[in-house]
C-alpha positions as CSV (number, residue, x, y, z in Angstrom):
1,X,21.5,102.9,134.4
2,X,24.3,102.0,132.1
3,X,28.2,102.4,133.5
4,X,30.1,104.5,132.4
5,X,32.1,103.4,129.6
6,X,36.3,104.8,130.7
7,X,37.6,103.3,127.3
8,X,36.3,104.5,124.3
9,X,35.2,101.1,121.9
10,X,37.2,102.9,118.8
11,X,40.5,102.0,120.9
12,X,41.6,105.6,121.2
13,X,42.8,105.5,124.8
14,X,45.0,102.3,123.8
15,X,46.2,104.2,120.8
16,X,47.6,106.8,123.2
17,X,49.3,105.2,125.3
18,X,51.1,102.9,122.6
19,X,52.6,106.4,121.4
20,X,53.3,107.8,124.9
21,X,55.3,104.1,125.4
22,X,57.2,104.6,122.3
23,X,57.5,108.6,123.3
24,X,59.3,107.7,126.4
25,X,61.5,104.8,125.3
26,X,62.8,107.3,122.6
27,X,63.6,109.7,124.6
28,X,65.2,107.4,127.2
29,X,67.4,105.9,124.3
30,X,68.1,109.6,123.3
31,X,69.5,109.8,127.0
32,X,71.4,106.6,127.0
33,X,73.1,107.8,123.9
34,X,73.9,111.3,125.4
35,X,75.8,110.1,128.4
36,X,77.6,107.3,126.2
37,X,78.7,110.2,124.2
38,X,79.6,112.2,127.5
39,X,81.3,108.9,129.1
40,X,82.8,108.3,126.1
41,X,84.4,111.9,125.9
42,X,85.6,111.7,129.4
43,X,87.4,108.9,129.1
44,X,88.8,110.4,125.4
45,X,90.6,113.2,127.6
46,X,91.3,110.7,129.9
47,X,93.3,108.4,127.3
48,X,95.0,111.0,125.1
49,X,96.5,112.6,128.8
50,X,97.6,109.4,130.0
51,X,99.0,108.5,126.4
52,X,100.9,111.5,126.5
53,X,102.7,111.0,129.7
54,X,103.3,107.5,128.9
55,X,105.0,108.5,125.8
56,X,107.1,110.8,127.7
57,X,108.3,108.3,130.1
58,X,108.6,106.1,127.4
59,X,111.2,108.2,124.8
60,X,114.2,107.9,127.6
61,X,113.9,104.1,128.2
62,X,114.0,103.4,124.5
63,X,116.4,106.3,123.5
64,X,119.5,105.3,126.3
65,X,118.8,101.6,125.7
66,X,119.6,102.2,122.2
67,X,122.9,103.8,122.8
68,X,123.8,101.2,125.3
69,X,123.4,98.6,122.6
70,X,125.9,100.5,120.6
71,X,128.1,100.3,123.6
72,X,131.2,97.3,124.1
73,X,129.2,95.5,126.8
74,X,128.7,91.7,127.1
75,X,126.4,90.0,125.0
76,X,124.0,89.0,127.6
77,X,123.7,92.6,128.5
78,X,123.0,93.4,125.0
79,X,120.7,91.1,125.0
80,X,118.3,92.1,128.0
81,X,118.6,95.8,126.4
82,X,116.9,93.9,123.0
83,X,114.3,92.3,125.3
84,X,113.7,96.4,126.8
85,X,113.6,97.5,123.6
86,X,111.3,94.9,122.7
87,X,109.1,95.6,125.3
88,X,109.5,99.0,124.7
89,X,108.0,98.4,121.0
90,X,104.7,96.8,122.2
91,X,104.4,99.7,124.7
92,X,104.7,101.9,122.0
93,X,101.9,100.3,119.9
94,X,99.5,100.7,122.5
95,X,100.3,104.0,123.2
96,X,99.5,104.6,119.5
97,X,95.9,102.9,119.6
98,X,95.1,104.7,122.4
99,X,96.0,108.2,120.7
100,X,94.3,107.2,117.7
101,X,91.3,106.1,119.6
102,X,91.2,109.5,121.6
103,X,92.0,111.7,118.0
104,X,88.9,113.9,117.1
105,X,88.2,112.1,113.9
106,X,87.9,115.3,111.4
107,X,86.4,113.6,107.9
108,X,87.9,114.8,104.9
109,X,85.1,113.2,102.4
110,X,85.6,112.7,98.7
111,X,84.7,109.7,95.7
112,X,86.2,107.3,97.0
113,X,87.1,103.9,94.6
114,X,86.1,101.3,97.4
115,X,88.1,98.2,95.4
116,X,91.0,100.4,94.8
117,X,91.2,101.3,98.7
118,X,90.9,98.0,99.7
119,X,93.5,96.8,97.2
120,X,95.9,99.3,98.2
121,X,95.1,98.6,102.1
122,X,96.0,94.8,101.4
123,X,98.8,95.4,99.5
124,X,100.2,97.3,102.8
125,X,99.0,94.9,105.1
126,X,101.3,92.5,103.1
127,X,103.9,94.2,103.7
128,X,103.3,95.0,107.9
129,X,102.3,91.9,108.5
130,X,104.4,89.8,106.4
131,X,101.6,87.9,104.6
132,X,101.3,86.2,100.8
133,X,98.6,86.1,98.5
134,X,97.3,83.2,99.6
135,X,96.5,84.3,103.0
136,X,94.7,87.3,102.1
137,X,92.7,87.8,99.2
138,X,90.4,90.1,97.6
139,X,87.5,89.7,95.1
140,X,84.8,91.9,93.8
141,X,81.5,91.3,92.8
142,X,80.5,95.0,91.8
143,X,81.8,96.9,89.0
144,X,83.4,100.4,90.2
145,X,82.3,100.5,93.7
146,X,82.3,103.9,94.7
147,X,81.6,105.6,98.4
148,X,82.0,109.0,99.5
149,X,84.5,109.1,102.3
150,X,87.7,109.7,104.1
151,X,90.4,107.4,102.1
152,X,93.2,107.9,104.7
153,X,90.5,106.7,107.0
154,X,89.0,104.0,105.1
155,X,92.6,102.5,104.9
156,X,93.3,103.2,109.0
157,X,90.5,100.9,109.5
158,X,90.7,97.9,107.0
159,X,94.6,97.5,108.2
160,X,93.0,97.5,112.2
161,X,90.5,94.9,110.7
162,X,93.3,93.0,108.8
163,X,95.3,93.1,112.0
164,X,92.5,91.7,114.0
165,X,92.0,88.8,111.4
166,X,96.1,88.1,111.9
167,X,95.6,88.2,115.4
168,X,92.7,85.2,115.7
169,X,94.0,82.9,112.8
170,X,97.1,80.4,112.7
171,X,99.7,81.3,110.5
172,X,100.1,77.6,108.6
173,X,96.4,77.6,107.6
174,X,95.6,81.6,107.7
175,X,93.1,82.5,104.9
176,X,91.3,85.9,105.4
177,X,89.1,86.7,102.2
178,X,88.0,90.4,101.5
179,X,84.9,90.7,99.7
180,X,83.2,93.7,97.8
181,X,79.5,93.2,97.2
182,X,76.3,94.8,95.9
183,X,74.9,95.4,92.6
184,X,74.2,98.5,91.1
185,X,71.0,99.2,92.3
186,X,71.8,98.7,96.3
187,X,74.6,100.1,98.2
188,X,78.0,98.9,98.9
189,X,79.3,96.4,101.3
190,X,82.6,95.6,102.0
191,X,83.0,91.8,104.1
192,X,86.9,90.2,105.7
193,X,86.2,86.8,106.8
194,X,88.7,84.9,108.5
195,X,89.2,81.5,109.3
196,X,90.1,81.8,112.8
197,X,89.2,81.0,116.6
198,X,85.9,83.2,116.3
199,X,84.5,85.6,119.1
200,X,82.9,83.7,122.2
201,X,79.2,84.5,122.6
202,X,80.0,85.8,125.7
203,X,82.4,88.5,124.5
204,X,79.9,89.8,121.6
205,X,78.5,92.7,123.5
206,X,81.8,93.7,124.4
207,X,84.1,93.6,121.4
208,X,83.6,97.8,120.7
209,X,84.2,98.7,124.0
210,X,86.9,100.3,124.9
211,X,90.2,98.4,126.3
212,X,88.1,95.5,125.9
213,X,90.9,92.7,124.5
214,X,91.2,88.7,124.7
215,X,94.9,89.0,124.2
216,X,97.6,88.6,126.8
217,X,99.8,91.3,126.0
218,X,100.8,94.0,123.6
219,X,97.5,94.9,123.1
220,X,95.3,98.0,123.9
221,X,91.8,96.5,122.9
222,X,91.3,99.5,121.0
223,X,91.6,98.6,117.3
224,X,87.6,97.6,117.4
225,X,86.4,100.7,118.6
226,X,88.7,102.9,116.6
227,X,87.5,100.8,113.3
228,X,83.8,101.5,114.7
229,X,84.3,105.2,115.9
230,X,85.2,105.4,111.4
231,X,82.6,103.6,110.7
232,X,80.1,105.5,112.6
233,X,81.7,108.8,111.3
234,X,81.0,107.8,107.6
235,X,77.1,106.6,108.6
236,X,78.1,103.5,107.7
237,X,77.2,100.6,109.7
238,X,79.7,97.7,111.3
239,X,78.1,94.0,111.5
240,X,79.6,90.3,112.7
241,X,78.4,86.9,112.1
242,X,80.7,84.5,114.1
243,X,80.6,81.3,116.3
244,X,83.2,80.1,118.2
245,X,85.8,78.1,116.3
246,X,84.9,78.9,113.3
247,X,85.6,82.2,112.0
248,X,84.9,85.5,112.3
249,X,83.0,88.0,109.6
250,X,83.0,91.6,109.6
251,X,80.6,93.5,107.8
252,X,81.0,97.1,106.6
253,X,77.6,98.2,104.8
254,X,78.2,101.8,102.8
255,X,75.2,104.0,102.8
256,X,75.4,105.8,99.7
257,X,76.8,105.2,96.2
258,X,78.5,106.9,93.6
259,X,79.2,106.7,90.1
């Protein structure tokens, strides 16, 4: 007598379990993106609270250390109340990430002129950040680069990408290039490249998360995930190419085009 044969020759058996395999990892990614979302909501409340008292404790300090300075006291008094104040600035700045980061991001989508936006985000970046022509510049390589998005958005993040740039290059030899790219027949892709320290290997799966920050002070580690929570909101997609030491580049890839 022949034995039984368990598994059928035409590889059915195999064929079924390959798609119960891929069934289950789907649904377990579908879980592990539920509870980000849920973690990442909790800790939303959590931020925007804690932002809010902060910034109520904060408005005295800053508001009776200004009179002060208006008072006739001695100089080295007025001078700690400048270092408060200063302080008081940075403090400020983070409380500001973390409201933006905990801010229900409501879209207000139109035809967008991607060079235009960019042009106009530099132009303020300038200004903020005191920079010349030199150290940032912009160059397209597609002709009318149109998205559908958010503009006030679009602009909120390029400035925190700008910003970021600033914050890992050297002022003397500071070059960040912004490139527009794509022709006609693909979508849209918007590129800053900086010159700067570049991200440690370690530190790559971390960048996005929240609070996460390589800087000593005045910083809330939030400009990264506030410039991906955009991204994600216009279905767009947020890539780096980096190495330590030599430069960072950020990659924004559009997924539709217009005009």
């Amino acid at each position: 007598m022949q034995p039984a044969n368990l598994f059928p020759a035409d590889g059915s058996s195999s064929t079924h379990s390959t798609q119960g395999e891929r069934e289950v990892e789907r649904m377990l990614e579908l879980k592990g993106r539920q509870n980000y979302s849920e973690r990442l909501s909790a800790v939303s409340h959590f931020t925007s609270s804690l932002a809010s008292e902060l910034n109520n404790t904060l408005t005295p300090i800053v508001c009776y250390s200004q009179l002060l300075l208006q008072a006739d006291l001695p100089d080295h008094y007025k001078s700690w109340l400048s270092r408060i104040l200063e302080a008081s600035d940075r403090a400020t700045e983070i409380i500001r990430g973390m409201l933006d980061f905990s801010s229900n991001q409501v879209l207000f989508p139109e035809k967008v002129d991607l060079y235009q936006t960019v042009r106009e985000s530099l132009s303020m970046a300038r200004d903020l950040f005191g920079l010349d022509e030199k150290q940032v510049s912009l160059k397209s390589f597609r002709p009318d680069p149109m998205v559908s998005g958010d503009r006030g958005q679009l602009v909120h993040a390029i400035l925190h990408l700008v910003r970021n740039a600033i914050d890992s290059t050297q002022p003397e030899r500071r070059r960040i290039k912004v490139r527009i790219k794509g022709d006609l027949r693909e979508n849209p892709i918007l590129e800053i490249k900086d010159n700067g320290k570049g991200i440690p290997q370690k530190n790559l799966t971390k960048i996005l998360l929240p609070f996460f920050t390589t800087h000593e002070e005045g910083h809330a580690g939030l400009g990264l995930s506030i410039v991906n929570g955009i991204v994600e909101s216009h279905k767009a997609q947020l890539d780096f190419e980096t190495a330590y030491g030599k430069g960072t580049l950020v990659r924004i890839s559009f997924p539709e085009k217009l005009g």
